[in-house]
Structures are given as C-alpha cells and as structure tokens.
C-alpha positions in Angstrom: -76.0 29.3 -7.6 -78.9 27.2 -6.9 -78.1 23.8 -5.6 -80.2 20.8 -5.8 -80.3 18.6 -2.8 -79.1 14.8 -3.9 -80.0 11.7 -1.8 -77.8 8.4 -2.7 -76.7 5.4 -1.1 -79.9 3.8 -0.1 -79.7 0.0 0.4 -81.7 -2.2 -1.6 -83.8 -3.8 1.6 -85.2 0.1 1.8 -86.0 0.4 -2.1 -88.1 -3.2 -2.0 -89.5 -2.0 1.1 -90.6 1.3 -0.9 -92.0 -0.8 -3.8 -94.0 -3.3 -1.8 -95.2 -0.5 1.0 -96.1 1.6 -2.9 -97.8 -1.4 -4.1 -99.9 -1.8 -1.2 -101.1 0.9 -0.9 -102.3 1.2 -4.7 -103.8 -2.0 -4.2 -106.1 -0.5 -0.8 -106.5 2.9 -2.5 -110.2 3.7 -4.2 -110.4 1.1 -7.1 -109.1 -2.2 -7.6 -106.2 -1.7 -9.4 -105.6 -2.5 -12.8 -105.3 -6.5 -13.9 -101.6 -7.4 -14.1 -102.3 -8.9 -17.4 -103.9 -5.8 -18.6 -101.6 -4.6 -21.5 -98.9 -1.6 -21.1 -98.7 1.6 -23.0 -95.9 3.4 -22.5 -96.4 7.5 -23.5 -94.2 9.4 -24.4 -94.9 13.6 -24.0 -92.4 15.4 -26.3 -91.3 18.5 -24.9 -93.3 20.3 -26.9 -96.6 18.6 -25.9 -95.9 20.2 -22.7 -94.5 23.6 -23.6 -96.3 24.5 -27.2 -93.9 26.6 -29.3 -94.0 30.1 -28.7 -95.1 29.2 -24.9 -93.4 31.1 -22.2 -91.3 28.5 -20.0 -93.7 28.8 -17.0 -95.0 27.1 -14.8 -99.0 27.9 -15.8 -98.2 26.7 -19.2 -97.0 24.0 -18.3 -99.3 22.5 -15.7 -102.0 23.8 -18.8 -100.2 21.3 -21.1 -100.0 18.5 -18.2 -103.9 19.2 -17.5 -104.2 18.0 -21.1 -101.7 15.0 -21.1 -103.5 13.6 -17.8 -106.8 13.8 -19.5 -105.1 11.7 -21.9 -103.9 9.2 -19.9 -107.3 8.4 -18.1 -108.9 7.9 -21.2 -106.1 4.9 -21.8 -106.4 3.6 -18.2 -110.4 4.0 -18.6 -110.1 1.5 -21.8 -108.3 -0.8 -19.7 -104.6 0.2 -20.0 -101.5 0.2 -17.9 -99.6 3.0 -18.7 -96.4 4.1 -18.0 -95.9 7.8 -19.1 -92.4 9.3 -20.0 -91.6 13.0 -20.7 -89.5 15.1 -22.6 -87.3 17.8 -21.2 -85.3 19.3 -24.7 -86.8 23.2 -23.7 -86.4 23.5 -19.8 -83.0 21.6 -19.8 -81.4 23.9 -21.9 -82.7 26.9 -20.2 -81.3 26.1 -17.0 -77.9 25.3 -18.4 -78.2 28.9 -20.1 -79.3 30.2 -16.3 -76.4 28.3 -15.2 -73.2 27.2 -17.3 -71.6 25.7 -14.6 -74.4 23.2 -14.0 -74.0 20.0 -15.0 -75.8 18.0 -18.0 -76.8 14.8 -15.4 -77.6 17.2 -12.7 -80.3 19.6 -14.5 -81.7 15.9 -16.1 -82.5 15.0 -12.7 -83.6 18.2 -11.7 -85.8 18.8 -15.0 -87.2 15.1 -14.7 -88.0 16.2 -11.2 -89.9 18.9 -12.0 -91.6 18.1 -14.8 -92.7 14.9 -12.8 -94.2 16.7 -10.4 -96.2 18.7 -12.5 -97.4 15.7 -14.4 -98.4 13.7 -11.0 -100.3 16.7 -10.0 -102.6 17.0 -13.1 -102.6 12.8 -13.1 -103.7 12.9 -9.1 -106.0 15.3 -10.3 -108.1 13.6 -13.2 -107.9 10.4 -11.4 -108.5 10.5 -8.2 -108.9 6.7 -7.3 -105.6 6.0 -8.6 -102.1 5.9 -6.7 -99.3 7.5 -8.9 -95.7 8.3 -9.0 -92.7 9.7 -10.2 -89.3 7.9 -10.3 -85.9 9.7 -11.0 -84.5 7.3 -13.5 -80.9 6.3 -14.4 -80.6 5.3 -18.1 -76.9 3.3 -18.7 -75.1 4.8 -21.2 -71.5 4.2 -23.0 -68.7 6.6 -22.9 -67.3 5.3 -26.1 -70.2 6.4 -28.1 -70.0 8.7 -30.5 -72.6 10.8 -29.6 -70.2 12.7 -27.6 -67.8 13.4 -30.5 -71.1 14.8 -32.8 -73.3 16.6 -30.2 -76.9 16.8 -32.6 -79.7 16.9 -29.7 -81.4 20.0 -29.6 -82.1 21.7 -26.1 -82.9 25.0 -25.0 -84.6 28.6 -26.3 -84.3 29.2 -30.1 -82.3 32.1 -30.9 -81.3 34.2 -33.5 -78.6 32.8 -35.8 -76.0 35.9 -34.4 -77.4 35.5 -30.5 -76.8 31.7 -31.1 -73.2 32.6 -32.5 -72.7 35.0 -29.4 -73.8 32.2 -26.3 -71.4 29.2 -28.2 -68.4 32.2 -28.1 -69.3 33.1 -24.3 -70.2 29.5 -23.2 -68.7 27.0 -25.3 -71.4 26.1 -26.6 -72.6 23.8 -30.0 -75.0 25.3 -32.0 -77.1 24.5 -35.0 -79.8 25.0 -37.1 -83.6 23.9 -36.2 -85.5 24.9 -39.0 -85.0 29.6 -39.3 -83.6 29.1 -35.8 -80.6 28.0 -33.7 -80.6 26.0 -31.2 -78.0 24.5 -28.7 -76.6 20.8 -29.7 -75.3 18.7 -26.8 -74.6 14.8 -26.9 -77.2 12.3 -27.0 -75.7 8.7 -26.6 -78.0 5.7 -27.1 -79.5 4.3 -23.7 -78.0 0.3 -22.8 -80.0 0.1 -19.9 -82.5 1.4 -17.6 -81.1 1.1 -13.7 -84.5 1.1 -12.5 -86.5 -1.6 -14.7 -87.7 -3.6 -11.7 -89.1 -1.4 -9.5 -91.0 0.1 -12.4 -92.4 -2.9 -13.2 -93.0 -3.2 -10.0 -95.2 -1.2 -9.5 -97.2 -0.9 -12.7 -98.0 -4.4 -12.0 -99.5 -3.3 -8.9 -102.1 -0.6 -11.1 -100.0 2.5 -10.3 -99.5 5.0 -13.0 -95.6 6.2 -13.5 -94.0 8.7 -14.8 -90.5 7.8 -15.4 -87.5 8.1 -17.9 -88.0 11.7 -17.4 -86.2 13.6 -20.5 -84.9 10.4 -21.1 -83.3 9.6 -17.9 -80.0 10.6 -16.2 -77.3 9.3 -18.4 -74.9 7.5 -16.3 -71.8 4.7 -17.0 -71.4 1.9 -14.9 -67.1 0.7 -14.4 -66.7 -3.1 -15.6 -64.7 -3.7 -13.3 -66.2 -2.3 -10.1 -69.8 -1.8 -11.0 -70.2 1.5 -9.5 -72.0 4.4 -11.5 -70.8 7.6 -12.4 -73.2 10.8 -13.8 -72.3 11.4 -17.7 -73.2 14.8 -18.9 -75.5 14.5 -21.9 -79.0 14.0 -22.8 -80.4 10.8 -23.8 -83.3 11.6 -26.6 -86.2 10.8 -24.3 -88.2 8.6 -27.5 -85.1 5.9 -27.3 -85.3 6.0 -23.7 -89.2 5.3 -23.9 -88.5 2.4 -26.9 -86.2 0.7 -24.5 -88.7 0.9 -21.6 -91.4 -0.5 -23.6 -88.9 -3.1 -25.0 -88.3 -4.2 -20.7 -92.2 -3.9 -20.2 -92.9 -6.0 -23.0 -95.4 -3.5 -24.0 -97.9 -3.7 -26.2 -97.9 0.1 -27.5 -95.7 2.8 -27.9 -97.4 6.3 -28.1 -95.0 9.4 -28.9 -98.0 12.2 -28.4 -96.6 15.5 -29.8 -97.6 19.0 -31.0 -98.0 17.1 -34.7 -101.2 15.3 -35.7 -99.5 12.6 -37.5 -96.0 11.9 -39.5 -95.9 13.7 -42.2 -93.7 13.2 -45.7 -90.7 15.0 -45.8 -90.8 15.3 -49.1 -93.6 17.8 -49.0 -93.0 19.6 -46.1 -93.9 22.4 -45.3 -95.8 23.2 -48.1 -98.3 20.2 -47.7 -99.0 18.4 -44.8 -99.1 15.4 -46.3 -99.4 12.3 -43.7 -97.5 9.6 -45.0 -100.1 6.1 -45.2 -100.8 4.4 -41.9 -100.0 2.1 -40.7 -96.3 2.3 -42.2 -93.5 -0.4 -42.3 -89.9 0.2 -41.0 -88.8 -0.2 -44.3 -91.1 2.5 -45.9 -89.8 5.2 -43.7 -85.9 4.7 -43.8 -84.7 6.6 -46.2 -87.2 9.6 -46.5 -84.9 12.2 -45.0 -87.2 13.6 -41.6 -85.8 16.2 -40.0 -82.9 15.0 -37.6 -84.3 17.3 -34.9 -87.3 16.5 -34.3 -89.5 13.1 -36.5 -86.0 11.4 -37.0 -85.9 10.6 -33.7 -89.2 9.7 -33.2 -89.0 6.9 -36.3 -85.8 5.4 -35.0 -87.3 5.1 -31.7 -90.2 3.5 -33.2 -88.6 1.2 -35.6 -86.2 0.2 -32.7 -89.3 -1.0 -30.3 -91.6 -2.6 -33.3 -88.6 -4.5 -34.5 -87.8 -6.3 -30.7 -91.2 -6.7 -30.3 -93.6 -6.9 -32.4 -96.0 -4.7 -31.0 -97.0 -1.4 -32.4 -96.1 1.9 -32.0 -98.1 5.5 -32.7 -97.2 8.9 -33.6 -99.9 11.8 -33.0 -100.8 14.4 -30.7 -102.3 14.5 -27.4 -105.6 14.6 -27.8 -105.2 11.4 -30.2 -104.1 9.0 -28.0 -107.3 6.4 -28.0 -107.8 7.4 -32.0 -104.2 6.3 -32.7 -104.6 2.5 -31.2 -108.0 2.5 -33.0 -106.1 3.3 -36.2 -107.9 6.6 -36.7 -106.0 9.2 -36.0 -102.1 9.7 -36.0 -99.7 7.6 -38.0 -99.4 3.7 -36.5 -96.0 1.9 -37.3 -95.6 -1.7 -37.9 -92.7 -4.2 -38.0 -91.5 -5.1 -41.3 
C-alpha cells in the first residue's frame, strides 16, 4: 500500500516565518502585487470542472482542465481581483478509496488536495508568470455530533452500474446511491465550523499571492474542548460550504462556483429544457424548487449561506464564464433576500 508521507508539529514561530518570508517574496517578485484593498473572489472548481464527465481520471485531462481554470483566474486578477481559488475533489477521492479500502477518508483529502493543488499551481505559474502562488493543505473543523455521519449523501468516486454498485458496498462496506441512471458511492459530509488555517491565508492574499486552498473542501478534523488538540475525522466536507465559509472569513466580495453547467437551471424542467432560472435570484426564490441533492443543492446552500452573512454576491456558471458572471451576463448571480 502506498503511503503518504505526513509532516506535523511545526511551531507557530516557523509558520509566521513561512507567511512573512511567502509574503516577501510576492511582494519582490515581477509585478507589484495586488492592492490589499482590492476586493477577493474566492473560486470554487467543481470536480467536474476539472475532470469533465466521461474523462479518464488522468493526469493529461486534468492538467487540460487546470490549463482552462488558470486562464480563468488571470482574467479575474487582470480586472483587478484577489482571488483565492478552491477545488473539488468528489471523482479522485473516491477512486483512491476504491484503489485502497483501507485508506482513510482525512488521509486521501489531504492527499487528493495535494495533488490536485499541484496541478492547479502549475497551470496558475504558467499563465501568470509575474505572480507568486501557492497551495495550502487546509484543515476545515468539523463536529462529530453531526448528523452527516448517521446519513452519508456526498457523492464520490466512478459511477457504476446499479449491480457493480450493489457488488463494491457487499465487498467494501460501502453506501451507495443513485446519481441520476448511475450509482455512486455516499460517504458523510458534515458542515465545516471553522477553517484552521484562516490567517495565514489571509495572509498571504493580502500580500497579492494567488492560493489555492480548501482543497476538496479541506481535511475534516475535530478539535477536544477540553484539550484543544485535533484529531483527523473521516468524511468529506462538500467543498462549495467549505468555499462559503472561506469567503464569509475573507469578507469577500464574490463567490464563484465555476462548473461543467452554464448556469442554474429549473428543476422543474430538467432535463428536457434547460431552462435557466432568472438572474439574479433571491434566496427565497430558490428554496423550495427541489435541485438535485447531488450536485446544484449544494451549490445553492452554499450560496444562500455566504449572501445571507454577507451581503455580497455569489455566481454559478462555468469556467469560461467567470468575468461574464460578475458582469451579470453570463451564469446565474444570487442575491440576499
């Protein structure tokens, strides 16, 4: 079995010596960097922005799909954006817990977060050269009373057959359940409290670097009352809260959930008609009209979560969208009530 090599127990006077040396540097690297007051966008990649459906889980599709997130990006730093970019990880997670059963949930987050971290700096570093960026493994708090763990409903992995999907939960214990003509695996997805890493993020977004963080949500982890000290939780935090609460801590201005779907379209005419529902939409319109739990759900809560703690503004739309969603022509824009 393949084992990841873990690092812990470094003092804080060596992470703020990290952050400051990090910040330095951006701030002597090609251009200035960007204004501190200059307002934050945090974007959020679904999983399937970065591995289309159908796509083989590889490693040229995926730095394809990156190629065409980073271009994204720089046209949002160009226009005079912070941005703090978050990813999904709902595909490659669940194929390395299928590769390995014994694995656990925290473990392949931090590995998948890794991974798909580098691969997003690389295409980043590569589209903007005169910018500093980096990737930070990031630990989301979660609770161990929630009861995401006794309804497992967040789907990771390959999408199988309804008697192959039937066959893997016999073998390995699995949940499954439906995603559309397909099963997928279910595992728990508790609501993220906090994110351990806030500070240095802010950190260095301040200082005009370009992160990608929160990866797949973060690596769910409790924290004793008593003692403090943090323990790995196996689970999956949905990677859209993780990004809400993020942009909630960075006071952000914008939350972008680019995915493999032009806009948010109504439920109640899907999929015969893709029928965009009207932009920009109110909390209070979209409650209620029954998305699917496995994929828009999500995506609204998130949404409705961030607009209502901040009053800022949040977007769903694809990739290639991004600018066209803030201008309020492309994509589907949501609104506080």
């Amino acid at each position: 079995m393949r084992q990841p090599s873990l690092l812990s127990g470094c003092k804080d006077g060596v992470e703020r010596g990290i952050v400051r040396s990090a910040a330095a540097a951006a701030a002597t690297a090609g251009d200035a960097p960007t204004a501190t007051d200059a307002p934050v966008v945090v974007v959020a990649f679904g999983g399937n922005a970065l591995l289309k459906r159908g796509e083989p889980l590889t490693m040229e599709a995926q730095q394809r799909n990156a190629r065409s997130a980073a271009v994204a990006v720089k046209q949002l730093v160009d226009a005079g954006y912070r941005v703090c970019v978050t990813h999904g990880n709902g595909p490659q997670v669940g194929l390395l817990a299928e590769q390995d059963p014994a694995a656990r949930l925290d473990v392949l987050d931090a590995e998948t977060e890794g991974q798909l971290g580098f691969v997003l700096e690389l295409e980043l570093q590569n589209v903007m050269q005169d910018r500093q960026v980096a990737v930070l493994l990031t630990q989301v708090v979660v609770d161990l009373a929630d009861e995401a763990f006794q309804s497992p409903r967040k789907q990771v992995g390959p999408h199988y057959s309804q008697q192959e999907a039937q066959r893997l939960a016999d073998a390995k214990g699995w949940t499954v359940a439906p995603d559309g003509d397909s099963y997928r695996r279910v595992v728990a997805s508790p609501l993220p409290l906090d994110i351990v890493e806030a500070g240095p993020i802010n950190t260095l977004l301040q200082a005009g670097v370009i992160i990608v963080c929160c990866g797949g949500g973060g690596i769910p982890v409790s924290v004793d009352s008593a003692s403090g000290q943090k323990r790995g939780v196996e689970a999956v935090v949905d990677k859209d809260e993780a990004s809400a609460l993020l942009g909630i801590k960075l006071r952000a201005e914008w939350l972008l959930m680019l995915t493999d779907a032009t806009a948010i379209f109504d439920p109640a005419a899907w999929p015969a008609e893709q029928r965009p529902v009207p932009s920009p939409a109110r909390c209070s319109q979209l409650k209620g009209m029954g998305f699917a739990s496995g994929s828009m759900a999500p995506k609204v809560a998130a949404a409705c979560r961030f607009v209502a703690a901040t009053g800022a503004r949040a977007g769903v739309g694809s990739i290639q969208d991004a600018l066209g969603i803030i201008s309020g022509q492309a994509g589907t824009v949501i609104v506080a009530d």
